[in-house]
C-alpha positions in Angstrom: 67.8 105.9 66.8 71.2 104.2 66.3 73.6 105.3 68.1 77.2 103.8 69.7 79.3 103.8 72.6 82.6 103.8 70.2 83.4 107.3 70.6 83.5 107.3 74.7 86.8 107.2 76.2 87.5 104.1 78.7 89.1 105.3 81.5 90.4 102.9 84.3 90.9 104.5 87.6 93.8 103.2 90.2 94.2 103.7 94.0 97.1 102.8 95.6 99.3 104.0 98.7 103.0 104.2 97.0 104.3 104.9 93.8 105.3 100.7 93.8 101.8 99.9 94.5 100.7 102.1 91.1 103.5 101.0 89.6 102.5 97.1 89.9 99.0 98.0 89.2 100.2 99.0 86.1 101.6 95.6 84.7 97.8 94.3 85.4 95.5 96.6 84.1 93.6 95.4 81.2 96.0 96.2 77.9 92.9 97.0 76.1 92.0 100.1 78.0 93.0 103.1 76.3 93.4 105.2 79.5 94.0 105.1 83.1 92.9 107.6 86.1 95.7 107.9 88.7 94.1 109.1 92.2 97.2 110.8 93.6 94.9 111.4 96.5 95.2 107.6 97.7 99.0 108.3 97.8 100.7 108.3 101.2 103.8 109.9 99.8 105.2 112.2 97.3 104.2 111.1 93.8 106.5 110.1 91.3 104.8 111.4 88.3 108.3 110.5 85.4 108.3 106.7 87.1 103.8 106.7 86.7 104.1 108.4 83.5 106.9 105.6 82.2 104.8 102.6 83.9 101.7 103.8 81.8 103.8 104.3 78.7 101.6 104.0 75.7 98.4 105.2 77.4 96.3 108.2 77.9 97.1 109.4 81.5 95.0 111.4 83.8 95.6 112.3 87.3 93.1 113.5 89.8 93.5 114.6 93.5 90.5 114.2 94.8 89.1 116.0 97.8 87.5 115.0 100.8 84.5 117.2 100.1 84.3 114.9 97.0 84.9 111.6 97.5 88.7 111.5 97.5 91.3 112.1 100.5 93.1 115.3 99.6 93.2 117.8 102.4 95.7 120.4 100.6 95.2 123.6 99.9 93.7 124.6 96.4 97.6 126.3 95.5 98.8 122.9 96.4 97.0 121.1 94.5 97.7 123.4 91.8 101.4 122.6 92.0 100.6 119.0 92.0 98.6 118.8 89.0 101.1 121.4 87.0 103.9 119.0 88.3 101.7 116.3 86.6 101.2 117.8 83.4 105.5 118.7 83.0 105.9 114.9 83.8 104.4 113.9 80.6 100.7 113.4 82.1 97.7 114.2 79.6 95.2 115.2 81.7 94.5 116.5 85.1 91.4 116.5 86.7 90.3 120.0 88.6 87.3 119.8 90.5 85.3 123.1 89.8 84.0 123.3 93.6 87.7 124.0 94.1 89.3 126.2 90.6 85.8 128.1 90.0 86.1 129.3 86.2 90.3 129.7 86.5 90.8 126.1 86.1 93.7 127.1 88.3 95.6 128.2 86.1 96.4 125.0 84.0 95.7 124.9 80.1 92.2 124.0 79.7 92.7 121.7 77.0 94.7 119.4 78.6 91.9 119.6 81.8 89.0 117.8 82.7 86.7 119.7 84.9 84.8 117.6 87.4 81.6 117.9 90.2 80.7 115.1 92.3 77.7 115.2 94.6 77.3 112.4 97.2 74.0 113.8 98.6 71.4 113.1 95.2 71.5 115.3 91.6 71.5 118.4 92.2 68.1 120.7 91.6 70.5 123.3 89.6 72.3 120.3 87.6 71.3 121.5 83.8 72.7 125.1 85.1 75.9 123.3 86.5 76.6 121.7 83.7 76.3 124.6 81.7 78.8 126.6 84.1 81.3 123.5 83.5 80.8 123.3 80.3 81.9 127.3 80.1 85.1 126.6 82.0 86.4 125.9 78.8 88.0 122.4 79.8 88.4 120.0 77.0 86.1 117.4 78.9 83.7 117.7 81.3 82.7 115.1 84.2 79.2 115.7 86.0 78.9 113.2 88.3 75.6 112.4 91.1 74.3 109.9 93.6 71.7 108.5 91.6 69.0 107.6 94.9 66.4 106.3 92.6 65.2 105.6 89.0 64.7 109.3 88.4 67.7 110.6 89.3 69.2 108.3 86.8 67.1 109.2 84.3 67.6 113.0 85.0 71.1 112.0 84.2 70.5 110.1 81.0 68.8 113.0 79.9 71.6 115.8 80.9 74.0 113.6 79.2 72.1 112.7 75.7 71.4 117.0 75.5 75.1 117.6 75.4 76.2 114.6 73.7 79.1 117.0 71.7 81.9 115.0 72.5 83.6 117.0 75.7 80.7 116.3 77.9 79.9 113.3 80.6 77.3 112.8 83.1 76.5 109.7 85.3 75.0 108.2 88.7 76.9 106.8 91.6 75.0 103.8 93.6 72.5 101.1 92.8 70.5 103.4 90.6 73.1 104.7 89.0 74.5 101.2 86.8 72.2 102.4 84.2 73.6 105.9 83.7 77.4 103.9 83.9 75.9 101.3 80.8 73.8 103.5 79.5 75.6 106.9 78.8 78.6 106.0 76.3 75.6 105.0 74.1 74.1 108.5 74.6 77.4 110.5 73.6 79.5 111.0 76.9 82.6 112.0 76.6 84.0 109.6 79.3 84.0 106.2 80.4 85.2 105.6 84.1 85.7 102.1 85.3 87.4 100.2 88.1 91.0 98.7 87.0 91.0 95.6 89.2 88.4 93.7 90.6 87.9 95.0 94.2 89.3 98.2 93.7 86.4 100.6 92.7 87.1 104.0 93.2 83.0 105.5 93.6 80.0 103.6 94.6 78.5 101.3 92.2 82.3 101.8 89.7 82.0 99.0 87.7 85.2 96.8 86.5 86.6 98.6 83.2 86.9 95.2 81.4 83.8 94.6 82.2 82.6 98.1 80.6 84.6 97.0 77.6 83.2 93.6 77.2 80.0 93.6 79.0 78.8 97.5 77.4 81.5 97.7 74.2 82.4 100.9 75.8 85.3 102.6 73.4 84.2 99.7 70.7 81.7 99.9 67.7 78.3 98.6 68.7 75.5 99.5 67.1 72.3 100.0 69.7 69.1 100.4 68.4 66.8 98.9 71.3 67.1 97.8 74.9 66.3 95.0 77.1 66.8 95.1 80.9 67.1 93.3 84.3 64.7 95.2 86.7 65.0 94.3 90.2 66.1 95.8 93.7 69.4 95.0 93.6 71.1 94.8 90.1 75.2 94.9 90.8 75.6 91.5 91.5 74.2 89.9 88.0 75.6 88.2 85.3 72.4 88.9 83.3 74.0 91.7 81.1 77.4 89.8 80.0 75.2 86.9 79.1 72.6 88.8 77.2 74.7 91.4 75.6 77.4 88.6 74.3 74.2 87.0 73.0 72.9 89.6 71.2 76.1 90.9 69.9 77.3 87.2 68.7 73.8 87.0 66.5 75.1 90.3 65.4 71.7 92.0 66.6 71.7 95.9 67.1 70.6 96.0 71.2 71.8 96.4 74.9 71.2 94.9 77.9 71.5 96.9 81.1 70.7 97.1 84.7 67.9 98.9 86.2 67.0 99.0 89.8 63.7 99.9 90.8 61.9 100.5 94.1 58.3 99.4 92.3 58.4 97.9 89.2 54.4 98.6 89.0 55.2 102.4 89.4 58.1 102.9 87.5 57.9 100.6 84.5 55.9 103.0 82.5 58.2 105.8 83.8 61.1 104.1 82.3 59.5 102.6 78.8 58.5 106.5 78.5 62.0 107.7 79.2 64.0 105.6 77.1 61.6 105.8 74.2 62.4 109.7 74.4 66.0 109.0 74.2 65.6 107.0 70.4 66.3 103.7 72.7 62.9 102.0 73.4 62.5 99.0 75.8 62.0 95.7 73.8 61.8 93.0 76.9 63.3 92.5 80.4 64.5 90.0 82.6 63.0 90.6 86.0 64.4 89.6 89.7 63.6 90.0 93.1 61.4 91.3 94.5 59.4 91.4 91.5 58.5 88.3 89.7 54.9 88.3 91.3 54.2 91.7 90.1 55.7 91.2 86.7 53.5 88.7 86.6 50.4 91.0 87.1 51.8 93.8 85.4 51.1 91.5 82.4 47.3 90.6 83.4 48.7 87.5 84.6 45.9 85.6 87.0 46.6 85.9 90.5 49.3 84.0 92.1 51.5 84.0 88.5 54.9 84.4 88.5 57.1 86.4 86.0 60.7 86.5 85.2 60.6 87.7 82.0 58.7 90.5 80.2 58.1 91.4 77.0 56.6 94.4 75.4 55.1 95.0 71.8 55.5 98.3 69.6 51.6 98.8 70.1 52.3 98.9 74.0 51.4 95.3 75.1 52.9 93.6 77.7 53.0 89.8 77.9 55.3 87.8 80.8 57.1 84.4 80.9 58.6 82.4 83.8 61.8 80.4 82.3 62.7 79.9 86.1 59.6 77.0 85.8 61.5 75.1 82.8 65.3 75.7 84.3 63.5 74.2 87.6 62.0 71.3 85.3 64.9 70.7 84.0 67.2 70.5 87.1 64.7 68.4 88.9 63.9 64.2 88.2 60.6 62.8 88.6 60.1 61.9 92.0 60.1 58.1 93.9 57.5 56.7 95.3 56.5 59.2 98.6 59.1 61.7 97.6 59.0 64.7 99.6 60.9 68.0 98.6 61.5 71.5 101.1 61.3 75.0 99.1 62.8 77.8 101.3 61.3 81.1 100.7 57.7 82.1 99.7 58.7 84.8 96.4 58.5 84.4 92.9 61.1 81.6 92.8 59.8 79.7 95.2 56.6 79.6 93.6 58.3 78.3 90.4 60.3 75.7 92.6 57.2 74.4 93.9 54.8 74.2 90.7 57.9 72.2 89.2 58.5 69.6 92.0 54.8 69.5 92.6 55.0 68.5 88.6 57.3 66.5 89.2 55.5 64.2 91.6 56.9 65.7 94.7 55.2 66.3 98.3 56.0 69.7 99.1 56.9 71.6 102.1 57.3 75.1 102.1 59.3 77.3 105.2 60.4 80.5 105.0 60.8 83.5 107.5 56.8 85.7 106.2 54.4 83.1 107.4 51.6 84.6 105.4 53.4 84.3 102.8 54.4 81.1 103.1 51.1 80.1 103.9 49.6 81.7 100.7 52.4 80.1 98.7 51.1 76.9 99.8 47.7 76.7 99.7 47.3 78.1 96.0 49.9 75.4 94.7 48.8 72.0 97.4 52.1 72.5 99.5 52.5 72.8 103.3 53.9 74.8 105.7 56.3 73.8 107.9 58.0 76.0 110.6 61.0 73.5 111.5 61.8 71.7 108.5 64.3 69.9 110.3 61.9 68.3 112.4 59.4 67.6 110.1 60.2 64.1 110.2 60.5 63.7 106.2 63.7 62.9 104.2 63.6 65.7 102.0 65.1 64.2 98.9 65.1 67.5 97.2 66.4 70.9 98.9 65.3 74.4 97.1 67.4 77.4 98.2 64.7 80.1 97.0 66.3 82.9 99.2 68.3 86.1 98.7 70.5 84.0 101.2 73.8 83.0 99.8 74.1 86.8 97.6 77.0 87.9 100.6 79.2 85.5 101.8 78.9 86.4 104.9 75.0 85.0 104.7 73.7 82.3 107.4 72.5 78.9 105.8 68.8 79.3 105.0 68.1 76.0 106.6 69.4 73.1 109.0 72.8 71.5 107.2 71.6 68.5 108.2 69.0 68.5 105.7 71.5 68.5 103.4 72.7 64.8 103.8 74.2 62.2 100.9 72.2 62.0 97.8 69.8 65.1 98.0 69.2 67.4 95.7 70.2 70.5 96.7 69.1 73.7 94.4 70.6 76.5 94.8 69.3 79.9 93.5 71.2 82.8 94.6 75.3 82.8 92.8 78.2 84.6 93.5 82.0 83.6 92.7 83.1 81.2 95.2 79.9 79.9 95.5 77.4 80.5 98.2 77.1 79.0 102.0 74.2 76.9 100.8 76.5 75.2 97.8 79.3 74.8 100.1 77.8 72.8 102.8 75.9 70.9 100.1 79.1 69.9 98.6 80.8 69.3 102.1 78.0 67.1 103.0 78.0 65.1 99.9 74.5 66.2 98.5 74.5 66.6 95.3 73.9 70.4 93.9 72.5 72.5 91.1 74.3 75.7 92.2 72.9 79.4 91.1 75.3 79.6 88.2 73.6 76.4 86.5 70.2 77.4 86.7 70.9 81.5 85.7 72.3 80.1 82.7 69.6 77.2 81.9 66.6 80.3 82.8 68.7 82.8 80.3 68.9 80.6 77.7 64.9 80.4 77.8 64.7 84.3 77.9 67.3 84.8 75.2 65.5 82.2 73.1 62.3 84.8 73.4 64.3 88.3 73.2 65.8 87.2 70.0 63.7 84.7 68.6 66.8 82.7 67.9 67.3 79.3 70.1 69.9 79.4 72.4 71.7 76.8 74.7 73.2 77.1 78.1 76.6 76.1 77.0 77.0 78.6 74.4 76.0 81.5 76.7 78.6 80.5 79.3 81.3 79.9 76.6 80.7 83.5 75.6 80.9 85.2 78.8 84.3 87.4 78.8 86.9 84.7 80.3 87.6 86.9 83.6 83.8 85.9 84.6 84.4 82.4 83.6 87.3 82.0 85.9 84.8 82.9 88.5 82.5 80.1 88.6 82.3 76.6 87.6 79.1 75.0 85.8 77.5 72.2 88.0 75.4 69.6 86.7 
């Protein structure tokens, strides 16, 4: 099937506490978004709606008042909220949103076409959600917004499906949460109606919002894209990534008719098949995936890999083969120099990247120690690939002249080092897996201590150029896929080498 996420309307959402504040907002919000969401619930006094409606001259305008029962912080009555939201609509507003929980059928009282009707449930999908969505969609509002906590891959998929059955142009449906990226990627490409997306960066209005740039960029949500096939990133925790800007700019630069989305899993044994089935339903089949923690050793035998593999990348065949890669190994390869006489390297964690980190410095001539917090599985680590365990690497009496950060460590800034500072002294290597903007505690004491660093950023791009190169067939470099990530995410971090 080829479908398109052209036809869904981006919608960015603002929250702020005074007219000034939205006001402001307004001067920043991407020009290219079509239409903003003003939460007149976040409001801590009267709104102005001529002044909002003038500051957002030339878009589509929608304003919601979201309850507390839903998410939002109105505490009104439902005839107050019906005055508000007629009040908006005299101002020069589009849209209003009425929450159904709240208006029943009567929309109250406001024309339906100039309505969007709205459920949010913060508990899971609910059991009666095709039935829901049929009462909304009876209402008579010209768009419909079905919106669920997403607590696993099923409940997204549930979603997907509600949403590509109704795919008539007034209806929307997606997941709140982790799970619930895919539905946010995923549905414009399946007909919603809607597109919602943060304005700014730190100001998401739902769990798991992402940035509406980034939905315009990342996703071409509102754009013409032609999607054919996906590819994925399946792991525990998806949000963070940069995997789908990369991959999707890739794709769509070598003009190539796929998506790349984020899928979190709780097994990826368990639920792969689940999820090849599910999309394969929906005309969108699974062509390859990029796969993070916690699962680059099953990936590995999900592939009839020999014991003790590692895979970050998957790929599977129309005839239902499954083959997996590592391009971790070669980024690690390419990061790391042979080693001196009696070098002696430290690897910091026992998962799938620390397993590629020490098959390439053991390559590369190193001795290897291995420490992390599972001592079986550290110990495992080691003996299969002629490392050592060490439970105080500071006092192992080696100068470590490589240092491999292979822990989640470093994801929240508010993460401890994963090892002594002091091991971090002038001219070591220090190799840093995990990336976020700013850079992690691990970089910043390796900078501060004069080591020298290969920080997360460097080595997601040098491992994405190797998947790319086998999604697409087509070589690709690390410098082109940074110079083709949307500029907002460039600002963000800076290539070290």
């Amino acid at each position: 099937m080829v479908t398109t996420p052209q036809r869904t309307l981006l919608v960015a959402s603002v929250s702020r506490a005074t007219n000034d504040a939205l006001a402001e907002a307004a001067r920043v919000v991407d020009a290219r978004v079509p239409a903003v969401e003003v939460r007149l619930d976040a409001l801590e006094e009267a709104p102005d709606f001529p002044a909002l409606r003038a500051a957002f001259g030339g878009r589509t305008l929608l304003a919601t008042l979201r309850s507390r029962a839903e998410g939002g912080r109105f505490q009104g009555s439902t005839g107050e909220a019906a005055a508000l939201l007629a009040a908006a609509l005299d101002a020069g507003f589009d849209l209003v949103d009425v929450e159904l929980a709240r208006s029943g059928a009567g929309l109250l009282g406001l024309p339906g076409g100039r309505v969007v009707v709205s459920a949010h449930d913060f508990e899971g999908v609910p059991d009666d959600v095709e039935a829901l969505a049929g009462r909304m969609e009876a209402s008579g509002a010209r768009y419909v917004k079905l919106v669920a906590t997403a607590r696993g891959l099923g409940d997204a998929l549930r979603l997907l499906r509600l949403q590509s059955s109704r795919a008539g142009g007034r209806f929307t449906a997606f997941g709140m949460g982790e799970a619930g990226l895919l539905t946010r990627a995923l549905s414009p490409c399946l007909g919603a109606a809607l597109s919602f997306g943060a304005a700014l960066p730190g100001e998401a209005t739902a769990p798991g919002q992402l940035l509406a740039s980034d939905l315009l960029d990342v996703y071409a949500v509102g754009r013409p894209r032609p999607v054919e096939a996906l590819f994925a990133l399946l792991g525990g925790r998806v949000s963070h990534s940069l995997s789908p800007a990369l991959h999707n700019a890739a794709f769509e630069a070598l003009g190539l008719p796929a998506l790349y989305v984020p899928v979190a899993l709780r097994s990826l044994r368990e639920e792969l098949p689940v999820l090849r089935g599910a999309l394969s339903a929906l005309g969108l089949p699974l062509g390859g995936a990029s796969v993070t923690i916690p699962f680059k050793e099953e990936a590995a035998r999900v592939a009839g890999a020999v014991e003790g593999s590692v895979g970050n990348t998957l790929l599977f065949g129309v005839d239902g083969s499954v083959s997996a890669a590592n391009t971790d190994r070669e980024a690690l390869l390419e990061a790391i120099p042979e080693a001196p006489d009696g070098g002696a390297a430290l690897v910091l964690g026992a998962g799938g990247m620390a397993r590629a980190a020490v098959e390439a410095l053991v390559e590369r001539g190193f001795s290897v120690d291995v420490a992390a917090r599972n001592a079986p599985r550290a110990a495992a680590l080691a003996s299969g690939c002629g490392a050592r365990v060490v439970s105080n690497p500071a006092g192992s009496g080696l100068p470590y002249g490589v240092v491999v950060n292979a822990t989640p460590l470093g994801l929240d800034a508010s993460d401890p080092l994963p090892c002594d500072g002091a091991l971090l002294a002038p001219g070591v290597l220090a190799v840093d897996a995990p990336y976020r903007p700013g850079g992690t505690p691990f970089a910043a004491e390796a900078l501060r201590r004069g080591a020298r660093l290969v920080d997360g950023f460097s080595l997601l791009l040098s491992q994405a150029a190797g998947q790319s190169a086998l999604f697409t067939g087509r070589p690709a470099g690390a410098a082109a896929l940074a110079a083709r990530l949307p500029a907002r995410i460039q600002a963000l971090f800076e290539v070290s080498r």
